[in-house]
N, CA and C atoms as an extended XYZ file, in Angstrom:
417
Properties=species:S:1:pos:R:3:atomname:S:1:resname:S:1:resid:I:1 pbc="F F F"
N       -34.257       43.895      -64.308 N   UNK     1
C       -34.973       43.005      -63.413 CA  UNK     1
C       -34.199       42.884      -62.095 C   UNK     1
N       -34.923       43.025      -60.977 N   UNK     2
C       -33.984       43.001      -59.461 CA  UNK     2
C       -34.315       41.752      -59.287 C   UNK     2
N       -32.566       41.512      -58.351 N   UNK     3
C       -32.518       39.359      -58.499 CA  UNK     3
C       -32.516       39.553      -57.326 C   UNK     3
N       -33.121       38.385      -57.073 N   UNK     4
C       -33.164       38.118      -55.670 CA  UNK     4
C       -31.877       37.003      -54.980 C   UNK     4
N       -31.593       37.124      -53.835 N   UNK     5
C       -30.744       36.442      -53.332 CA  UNK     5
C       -31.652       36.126      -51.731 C   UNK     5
N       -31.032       34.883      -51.698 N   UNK     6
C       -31.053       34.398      -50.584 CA  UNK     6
C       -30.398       34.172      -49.035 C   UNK     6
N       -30.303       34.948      -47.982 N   UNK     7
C       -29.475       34.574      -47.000 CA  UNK     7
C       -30.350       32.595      -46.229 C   UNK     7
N       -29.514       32.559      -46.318 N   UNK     8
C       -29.485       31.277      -45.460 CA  UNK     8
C       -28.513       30.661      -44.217 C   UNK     8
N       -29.102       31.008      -43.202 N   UNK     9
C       -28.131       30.672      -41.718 CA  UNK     9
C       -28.351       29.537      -40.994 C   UNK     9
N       -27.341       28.740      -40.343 N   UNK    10
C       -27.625       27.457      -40.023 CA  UNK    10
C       -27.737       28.001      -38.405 C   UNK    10
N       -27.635       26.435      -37.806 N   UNK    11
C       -27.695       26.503      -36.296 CA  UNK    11
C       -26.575       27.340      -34.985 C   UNK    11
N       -27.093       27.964      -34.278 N   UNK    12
C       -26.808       28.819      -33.540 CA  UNK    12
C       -26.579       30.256      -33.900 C   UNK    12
N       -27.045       30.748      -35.014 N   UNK    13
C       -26.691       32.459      -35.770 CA  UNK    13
C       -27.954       32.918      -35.422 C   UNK    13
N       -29.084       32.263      -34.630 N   UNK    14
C       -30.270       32.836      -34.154 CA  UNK    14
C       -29.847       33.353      -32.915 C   UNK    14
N       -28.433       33.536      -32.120 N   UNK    15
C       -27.916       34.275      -30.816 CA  UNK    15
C       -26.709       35.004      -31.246 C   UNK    15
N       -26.777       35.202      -32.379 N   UNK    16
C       -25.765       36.350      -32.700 CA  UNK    16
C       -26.226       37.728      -31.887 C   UNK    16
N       -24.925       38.329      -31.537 N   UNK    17
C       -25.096       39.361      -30.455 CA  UNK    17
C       -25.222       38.902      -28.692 C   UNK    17
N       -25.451       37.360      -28.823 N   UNK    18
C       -25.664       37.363      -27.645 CA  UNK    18
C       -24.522       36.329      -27.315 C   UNK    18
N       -24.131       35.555      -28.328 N   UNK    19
C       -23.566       33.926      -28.273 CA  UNK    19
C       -21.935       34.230      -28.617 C   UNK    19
N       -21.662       33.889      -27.560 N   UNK    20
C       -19.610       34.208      -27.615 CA  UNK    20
C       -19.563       36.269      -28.496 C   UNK    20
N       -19.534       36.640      -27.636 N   UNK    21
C       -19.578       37.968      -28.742 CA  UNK    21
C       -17.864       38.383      -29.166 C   UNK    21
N       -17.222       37.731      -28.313 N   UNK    22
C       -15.795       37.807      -28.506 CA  UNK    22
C       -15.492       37.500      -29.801 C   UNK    22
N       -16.047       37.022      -30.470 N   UNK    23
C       -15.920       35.665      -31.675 CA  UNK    23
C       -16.816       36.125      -33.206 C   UNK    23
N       -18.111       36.343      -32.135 N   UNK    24
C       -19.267       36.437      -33.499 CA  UNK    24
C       -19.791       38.085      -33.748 C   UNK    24
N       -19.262       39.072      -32.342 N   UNK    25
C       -19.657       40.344      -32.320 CA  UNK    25
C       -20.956       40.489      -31.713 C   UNK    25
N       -21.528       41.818      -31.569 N   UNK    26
C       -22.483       41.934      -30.871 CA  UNK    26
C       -23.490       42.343      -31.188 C   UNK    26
N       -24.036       42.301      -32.495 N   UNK    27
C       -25.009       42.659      -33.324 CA  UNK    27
C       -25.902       41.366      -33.800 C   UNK    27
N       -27.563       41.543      -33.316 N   UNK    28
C       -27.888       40.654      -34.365 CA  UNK    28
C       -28.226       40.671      -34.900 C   UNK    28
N       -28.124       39.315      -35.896 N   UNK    29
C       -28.474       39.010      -37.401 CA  UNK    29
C       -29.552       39.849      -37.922 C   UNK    29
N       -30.706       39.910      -37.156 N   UNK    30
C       -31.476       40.702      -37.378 CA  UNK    30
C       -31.592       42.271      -37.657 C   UNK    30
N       -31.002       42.721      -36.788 N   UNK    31
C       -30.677       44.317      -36.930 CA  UNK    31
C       -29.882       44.166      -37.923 C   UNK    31
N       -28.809       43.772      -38.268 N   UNK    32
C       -27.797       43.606      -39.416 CA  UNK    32
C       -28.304       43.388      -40.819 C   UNK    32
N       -29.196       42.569      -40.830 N   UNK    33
C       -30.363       41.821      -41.830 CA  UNK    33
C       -31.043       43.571      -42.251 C   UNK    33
N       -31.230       43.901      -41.724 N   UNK    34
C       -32.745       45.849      -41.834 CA  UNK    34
C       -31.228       46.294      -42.484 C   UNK    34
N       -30.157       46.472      -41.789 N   UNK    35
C       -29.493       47.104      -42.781 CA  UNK    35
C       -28.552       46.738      -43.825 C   UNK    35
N       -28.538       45.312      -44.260 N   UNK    36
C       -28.007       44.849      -45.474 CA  UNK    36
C       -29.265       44.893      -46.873 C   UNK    36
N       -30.826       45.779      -45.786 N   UNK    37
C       -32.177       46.164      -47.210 CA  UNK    37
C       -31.574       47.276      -47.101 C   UNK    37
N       -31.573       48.080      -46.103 N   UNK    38
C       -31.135       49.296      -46.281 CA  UNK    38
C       -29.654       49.788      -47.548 C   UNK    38
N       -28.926       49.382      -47.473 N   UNK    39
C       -27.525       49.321      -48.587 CA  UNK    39
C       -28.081       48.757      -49.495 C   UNK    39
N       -28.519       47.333      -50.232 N   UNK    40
C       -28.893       46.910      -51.302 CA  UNK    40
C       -30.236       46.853      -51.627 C   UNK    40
N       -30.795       48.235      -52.144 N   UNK    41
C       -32.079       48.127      -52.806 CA  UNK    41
C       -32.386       47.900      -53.620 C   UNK    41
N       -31.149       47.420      -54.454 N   UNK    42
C       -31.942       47.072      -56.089 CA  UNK    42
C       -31.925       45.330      -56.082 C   UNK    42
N       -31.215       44.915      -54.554 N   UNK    43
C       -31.663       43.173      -54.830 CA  UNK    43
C       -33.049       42.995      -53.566 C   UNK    43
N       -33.715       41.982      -54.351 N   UNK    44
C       -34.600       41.733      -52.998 CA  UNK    44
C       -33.946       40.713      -52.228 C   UNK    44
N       -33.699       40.848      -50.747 N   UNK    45
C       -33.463       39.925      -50.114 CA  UNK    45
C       -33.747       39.186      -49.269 C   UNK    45
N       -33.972       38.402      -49.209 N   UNK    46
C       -34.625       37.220      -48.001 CA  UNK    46
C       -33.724       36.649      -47.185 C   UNK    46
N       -34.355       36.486      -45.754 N   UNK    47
C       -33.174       35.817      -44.807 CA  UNK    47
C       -34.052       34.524      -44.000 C   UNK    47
N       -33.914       33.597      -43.965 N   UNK    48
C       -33.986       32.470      -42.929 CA  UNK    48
C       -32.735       31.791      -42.356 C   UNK    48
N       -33.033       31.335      -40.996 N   UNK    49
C       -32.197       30.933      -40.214 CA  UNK    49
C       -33.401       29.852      -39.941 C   UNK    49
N       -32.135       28.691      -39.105 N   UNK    50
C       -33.036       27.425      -38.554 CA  UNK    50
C       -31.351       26.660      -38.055 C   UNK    50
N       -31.987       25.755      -37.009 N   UNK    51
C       -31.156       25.026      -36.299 CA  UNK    51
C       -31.228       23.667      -37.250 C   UNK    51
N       -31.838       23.383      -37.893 N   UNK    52
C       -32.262       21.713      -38.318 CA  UNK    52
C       -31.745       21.819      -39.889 C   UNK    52
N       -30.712       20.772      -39.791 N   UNK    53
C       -29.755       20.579      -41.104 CA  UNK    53
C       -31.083       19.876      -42.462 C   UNK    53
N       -32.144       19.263      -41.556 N   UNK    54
C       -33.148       19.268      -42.764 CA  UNK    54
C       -33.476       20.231      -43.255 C   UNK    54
N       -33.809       21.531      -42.748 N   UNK    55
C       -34.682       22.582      -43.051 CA  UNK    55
C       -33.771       23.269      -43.822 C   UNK    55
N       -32.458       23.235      -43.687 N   UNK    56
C       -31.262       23.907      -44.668 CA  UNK    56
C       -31.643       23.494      -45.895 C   UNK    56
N       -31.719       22.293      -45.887 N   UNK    57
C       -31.676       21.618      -47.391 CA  UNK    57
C       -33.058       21.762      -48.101 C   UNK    57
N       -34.324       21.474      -47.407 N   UNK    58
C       -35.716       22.163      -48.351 CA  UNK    58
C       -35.469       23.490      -48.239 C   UNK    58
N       -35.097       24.260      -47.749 N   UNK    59
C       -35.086       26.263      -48.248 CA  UNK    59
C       -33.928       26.102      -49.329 C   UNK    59
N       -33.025       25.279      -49.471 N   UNK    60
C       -32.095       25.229      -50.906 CA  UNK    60
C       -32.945       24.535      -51.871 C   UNK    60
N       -33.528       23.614      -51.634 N   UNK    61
C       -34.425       23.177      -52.760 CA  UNK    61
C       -35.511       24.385      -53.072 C   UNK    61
N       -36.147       24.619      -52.230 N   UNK    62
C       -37.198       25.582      -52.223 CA  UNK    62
C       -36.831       27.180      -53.372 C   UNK    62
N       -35.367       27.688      -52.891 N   UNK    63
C       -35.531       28.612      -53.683 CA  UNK    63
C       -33.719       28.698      -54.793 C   UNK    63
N       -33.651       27.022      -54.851 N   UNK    64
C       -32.179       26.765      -55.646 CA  UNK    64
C       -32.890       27.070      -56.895 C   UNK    64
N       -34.084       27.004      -57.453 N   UNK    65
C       -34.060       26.908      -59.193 CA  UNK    65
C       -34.392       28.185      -59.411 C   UNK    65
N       -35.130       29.182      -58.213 N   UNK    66
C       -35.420       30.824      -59.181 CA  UNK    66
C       -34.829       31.700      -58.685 C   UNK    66
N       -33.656       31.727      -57.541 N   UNK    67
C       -33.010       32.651      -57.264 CA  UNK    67
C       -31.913       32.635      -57.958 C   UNK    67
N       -31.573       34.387      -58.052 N   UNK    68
C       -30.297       34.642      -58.339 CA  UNK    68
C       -28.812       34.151      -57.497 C   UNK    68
N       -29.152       34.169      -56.146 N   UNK    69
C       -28.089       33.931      -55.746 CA  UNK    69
C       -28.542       33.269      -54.276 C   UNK    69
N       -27.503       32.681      -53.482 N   UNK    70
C       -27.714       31.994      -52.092 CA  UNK    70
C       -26.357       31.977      -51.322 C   UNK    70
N       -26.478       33.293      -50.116 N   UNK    71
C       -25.576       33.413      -49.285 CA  UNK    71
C       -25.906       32.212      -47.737 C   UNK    71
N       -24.541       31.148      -48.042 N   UNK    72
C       -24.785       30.129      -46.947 CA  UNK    72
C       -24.304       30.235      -45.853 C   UNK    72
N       -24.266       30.320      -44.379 N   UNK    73
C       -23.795       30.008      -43.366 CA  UNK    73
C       -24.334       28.730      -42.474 C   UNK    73
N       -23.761       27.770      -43.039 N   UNK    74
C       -24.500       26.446      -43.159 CA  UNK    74
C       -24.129       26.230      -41.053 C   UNK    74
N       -23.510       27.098      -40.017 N   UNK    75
C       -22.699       27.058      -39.142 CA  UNK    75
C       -21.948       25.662      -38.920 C   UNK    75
N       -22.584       24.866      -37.962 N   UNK    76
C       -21.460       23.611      -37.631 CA  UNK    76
C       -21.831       22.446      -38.851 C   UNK    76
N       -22.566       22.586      -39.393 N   UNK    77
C       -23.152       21.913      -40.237 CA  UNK    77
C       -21.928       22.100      -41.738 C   UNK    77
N       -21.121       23.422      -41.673 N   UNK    78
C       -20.490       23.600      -42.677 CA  UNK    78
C       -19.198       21.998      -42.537 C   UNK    78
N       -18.754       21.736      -41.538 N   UNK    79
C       -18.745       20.576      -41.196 CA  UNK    79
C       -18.698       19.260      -41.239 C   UNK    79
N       -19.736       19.328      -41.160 N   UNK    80
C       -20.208       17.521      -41.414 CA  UNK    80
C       -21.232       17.430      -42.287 C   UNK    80
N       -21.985       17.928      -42.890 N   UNK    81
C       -22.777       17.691      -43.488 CA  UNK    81
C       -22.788       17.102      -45.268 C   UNK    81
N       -22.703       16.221      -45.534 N   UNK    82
C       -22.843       15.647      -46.945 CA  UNK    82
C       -23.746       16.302      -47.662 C   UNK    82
N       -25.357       15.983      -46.688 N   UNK    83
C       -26.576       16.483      -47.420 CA  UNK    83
C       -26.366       17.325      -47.622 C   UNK    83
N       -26.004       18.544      -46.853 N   UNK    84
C       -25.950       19.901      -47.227 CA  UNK    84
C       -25.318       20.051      -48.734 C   UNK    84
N       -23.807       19.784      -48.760 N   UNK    85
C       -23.038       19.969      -49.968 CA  UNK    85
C       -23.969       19.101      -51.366 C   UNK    85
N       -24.723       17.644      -50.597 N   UNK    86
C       -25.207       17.009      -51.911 CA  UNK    86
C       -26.697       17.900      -52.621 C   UNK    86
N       -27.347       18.827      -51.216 N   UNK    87
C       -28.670       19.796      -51.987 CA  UNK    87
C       -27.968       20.927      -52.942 C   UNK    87
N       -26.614       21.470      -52.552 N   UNK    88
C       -26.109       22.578      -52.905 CA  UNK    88
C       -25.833       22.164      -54.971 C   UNK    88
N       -25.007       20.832      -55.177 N   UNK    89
C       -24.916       20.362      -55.668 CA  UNK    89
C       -26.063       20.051      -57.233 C   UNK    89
N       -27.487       19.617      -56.199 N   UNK    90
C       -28.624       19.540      -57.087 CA  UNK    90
C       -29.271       20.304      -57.379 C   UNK    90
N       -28.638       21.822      -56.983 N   UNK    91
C       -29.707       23.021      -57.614 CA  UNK    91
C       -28.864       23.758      -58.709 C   UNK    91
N       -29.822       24.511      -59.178 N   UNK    92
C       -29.068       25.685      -60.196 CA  UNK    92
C       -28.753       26.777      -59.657 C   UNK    92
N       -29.163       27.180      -58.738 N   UNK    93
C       -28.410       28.587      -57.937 CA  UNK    93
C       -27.139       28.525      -57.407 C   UNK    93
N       -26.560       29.463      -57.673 N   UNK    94
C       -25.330       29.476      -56.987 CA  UNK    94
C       -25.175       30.020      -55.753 C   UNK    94
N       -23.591       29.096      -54.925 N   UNK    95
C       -24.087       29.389      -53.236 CA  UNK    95
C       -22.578       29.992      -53.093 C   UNK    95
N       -22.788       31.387      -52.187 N   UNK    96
C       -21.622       31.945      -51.487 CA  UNK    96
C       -21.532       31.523      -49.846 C   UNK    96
N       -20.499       30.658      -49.797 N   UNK    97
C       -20.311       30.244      -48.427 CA  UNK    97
C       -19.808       31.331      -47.958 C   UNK    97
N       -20.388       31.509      -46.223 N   UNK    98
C       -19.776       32.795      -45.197 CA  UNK    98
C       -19.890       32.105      -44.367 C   UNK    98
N       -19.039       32.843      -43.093 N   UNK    99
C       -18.368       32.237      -42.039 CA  UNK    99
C       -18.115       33.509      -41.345 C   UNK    99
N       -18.569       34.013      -40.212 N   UNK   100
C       -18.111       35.046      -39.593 CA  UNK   100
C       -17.135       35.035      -39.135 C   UNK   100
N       -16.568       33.806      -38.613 N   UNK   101
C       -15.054       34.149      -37.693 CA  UNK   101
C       -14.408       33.020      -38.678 C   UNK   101
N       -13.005       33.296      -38.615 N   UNK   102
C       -12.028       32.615      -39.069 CA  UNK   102
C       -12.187       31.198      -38.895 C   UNK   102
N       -12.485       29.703      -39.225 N   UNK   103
C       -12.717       28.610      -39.072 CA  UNK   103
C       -11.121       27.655      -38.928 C   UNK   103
N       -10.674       28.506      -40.122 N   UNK   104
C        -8.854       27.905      -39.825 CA  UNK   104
C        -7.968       28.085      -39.212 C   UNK   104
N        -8.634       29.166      -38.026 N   UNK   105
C        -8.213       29.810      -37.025 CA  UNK   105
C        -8.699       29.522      -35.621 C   UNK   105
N       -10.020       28.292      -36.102 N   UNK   106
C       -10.424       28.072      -34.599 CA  UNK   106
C        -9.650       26.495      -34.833 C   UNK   106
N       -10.815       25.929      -33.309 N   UNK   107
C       -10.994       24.083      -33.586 CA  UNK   107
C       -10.461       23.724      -34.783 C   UNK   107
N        -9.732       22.595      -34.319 N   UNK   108
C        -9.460       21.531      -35.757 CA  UNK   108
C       -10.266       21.200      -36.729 C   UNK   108
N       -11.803       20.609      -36.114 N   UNK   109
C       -12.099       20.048      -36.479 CA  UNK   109
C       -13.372       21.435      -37.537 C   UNK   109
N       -13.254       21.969      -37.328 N   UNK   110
C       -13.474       23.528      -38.134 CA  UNK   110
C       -13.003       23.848      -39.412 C   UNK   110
N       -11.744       23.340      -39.779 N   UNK   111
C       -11.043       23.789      -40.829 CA  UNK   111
C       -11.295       23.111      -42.137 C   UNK   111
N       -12.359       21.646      -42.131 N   UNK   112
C       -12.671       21.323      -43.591 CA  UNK   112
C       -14.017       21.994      -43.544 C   UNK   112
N       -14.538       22.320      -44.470 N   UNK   113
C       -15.888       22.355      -45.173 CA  UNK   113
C       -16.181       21.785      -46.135 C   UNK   113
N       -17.384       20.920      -45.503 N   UNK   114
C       -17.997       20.600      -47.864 CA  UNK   114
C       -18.802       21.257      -48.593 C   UNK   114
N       -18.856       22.243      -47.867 N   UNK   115
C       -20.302       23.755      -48.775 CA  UNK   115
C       -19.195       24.721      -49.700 C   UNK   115
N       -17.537       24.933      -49.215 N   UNK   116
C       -16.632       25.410      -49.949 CA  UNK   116
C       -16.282       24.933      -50.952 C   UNK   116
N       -16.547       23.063      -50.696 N   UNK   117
C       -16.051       22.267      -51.983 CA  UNK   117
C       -17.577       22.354      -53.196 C   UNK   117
N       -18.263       23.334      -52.761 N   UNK   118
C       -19.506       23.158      -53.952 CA  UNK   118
C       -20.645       24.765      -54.271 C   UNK   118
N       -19.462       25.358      -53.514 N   UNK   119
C       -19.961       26.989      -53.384 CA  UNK   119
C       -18.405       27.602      -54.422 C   UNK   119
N       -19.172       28.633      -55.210 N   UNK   120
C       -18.629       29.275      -56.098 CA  UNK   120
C       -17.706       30.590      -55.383 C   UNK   120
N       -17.650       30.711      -53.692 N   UNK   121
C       -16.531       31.505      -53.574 CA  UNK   121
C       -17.156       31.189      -52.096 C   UNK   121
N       -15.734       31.548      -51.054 N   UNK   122
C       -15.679       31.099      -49.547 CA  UNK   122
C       -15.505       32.465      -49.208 C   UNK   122
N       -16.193       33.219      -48.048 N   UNK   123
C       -16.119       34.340      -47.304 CA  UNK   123
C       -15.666       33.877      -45.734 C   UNK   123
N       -14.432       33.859      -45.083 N   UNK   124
C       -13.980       33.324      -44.067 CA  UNK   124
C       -13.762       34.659      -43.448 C   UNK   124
N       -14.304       34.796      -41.964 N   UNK   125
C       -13.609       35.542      -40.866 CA  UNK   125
C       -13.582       37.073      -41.341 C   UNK   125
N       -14.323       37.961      -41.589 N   UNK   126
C       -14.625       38.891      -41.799 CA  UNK   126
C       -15.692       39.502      -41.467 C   UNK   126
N       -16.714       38.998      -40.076 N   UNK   127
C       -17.354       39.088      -39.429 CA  UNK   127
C       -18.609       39.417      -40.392 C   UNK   127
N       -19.685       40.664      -39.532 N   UNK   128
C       -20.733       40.201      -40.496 CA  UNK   128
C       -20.878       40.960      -41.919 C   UNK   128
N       -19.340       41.807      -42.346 N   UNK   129
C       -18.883       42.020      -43.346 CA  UNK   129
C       -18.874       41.147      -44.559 C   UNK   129
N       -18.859       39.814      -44.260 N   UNK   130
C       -18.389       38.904      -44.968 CA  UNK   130
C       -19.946       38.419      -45.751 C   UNK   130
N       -21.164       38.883      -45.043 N   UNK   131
C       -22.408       38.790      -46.087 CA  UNK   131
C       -22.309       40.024      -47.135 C   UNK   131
N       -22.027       41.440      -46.879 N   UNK   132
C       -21.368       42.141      -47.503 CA  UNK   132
C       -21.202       41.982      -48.895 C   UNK   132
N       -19.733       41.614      -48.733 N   UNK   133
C       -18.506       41.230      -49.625 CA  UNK   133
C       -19.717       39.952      -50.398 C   UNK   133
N       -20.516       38.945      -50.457 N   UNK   134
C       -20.838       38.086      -50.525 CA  UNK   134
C       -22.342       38.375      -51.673 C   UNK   134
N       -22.612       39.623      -50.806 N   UNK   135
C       -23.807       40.280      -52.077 CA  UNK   135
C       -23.181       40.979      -53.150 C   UNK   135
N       -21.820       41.690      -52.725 N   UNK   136
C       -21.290       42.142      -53.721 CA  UNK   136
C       -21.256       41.477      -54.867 C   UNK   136
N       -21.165       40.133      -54.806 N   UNK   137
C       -20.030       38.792      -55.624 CA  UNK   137
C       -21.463       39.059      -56.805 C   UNK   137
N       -23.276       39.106      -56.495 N   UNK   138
C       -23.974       38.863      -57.225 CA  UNK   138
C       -24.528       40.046      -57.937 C   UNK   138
N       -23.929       41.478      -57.501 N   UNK   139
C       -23.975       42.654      -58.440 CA  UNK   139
C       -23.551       42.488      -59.285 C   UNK   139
């Protein structure tokens, strides 16, 4: 049976390629997205992005009880967000936190997350490798 996984991207990864490229690189999500179907054909994968820390949390409700897996880049939201960590919390899917650039390497205020304290493995600073490494985790 092919499992499906979920990408899920928070606010500002809709200007990847365009937004600090020093930092995030110059590819976007999108083109990157055609070829993370292209490499993994035996998972189906889905990608949404959204700026609104609500909409994070109904697409985790939405597909926490029948997916195989849920790759998060919750962005500044990895952060501050309670809700986030408390939806992650109330589902049965399991969530791989990613992070394209190093977080303990930027801003201070960068270096806690609460999606790490409730995600079954952290992908830090390995650019957009680090979704990669992240589908690997659910082969």
């Amino acid at each position: 049976m092919r499992k499906k996984v979920s990408i899920i991207n928070g606010p500002n990864l809709n200007l990847l390629g365009r937004r600090e490229p020093e930092i995030y690189g110059s590819q976007s999500f999108e083109d990157y997205f055609t070829l993370l179907q292209e490499k993994y054909t035996a998972i189906d994968l889905y990608y949404f992005q959204t700026n609104h820390e609500g909409d994070i949390i109904d697409k985790l409700h939405e597909v926490g009880f029948d997916y195989d897996g849920i790759i998060l880049n919750a962005g500044g939201y990895t952060h501050t967000s309670i809700a986030i960590a408390d939806a992650i919390k109330g589902i049965e899917t399991i969530v791989v936190e990613v992070h394209i650039s190093n977080i303990y390497e930027r801003e201070k205020y960068r270096h806690h997350s609460f999606i790490k304290e409730v995600s079954v493995k952290s992908i830090i600073g390995k650019g957009l490798a680090g979704y990669d490494e992240a589908l690997e985790h659910f082969i």
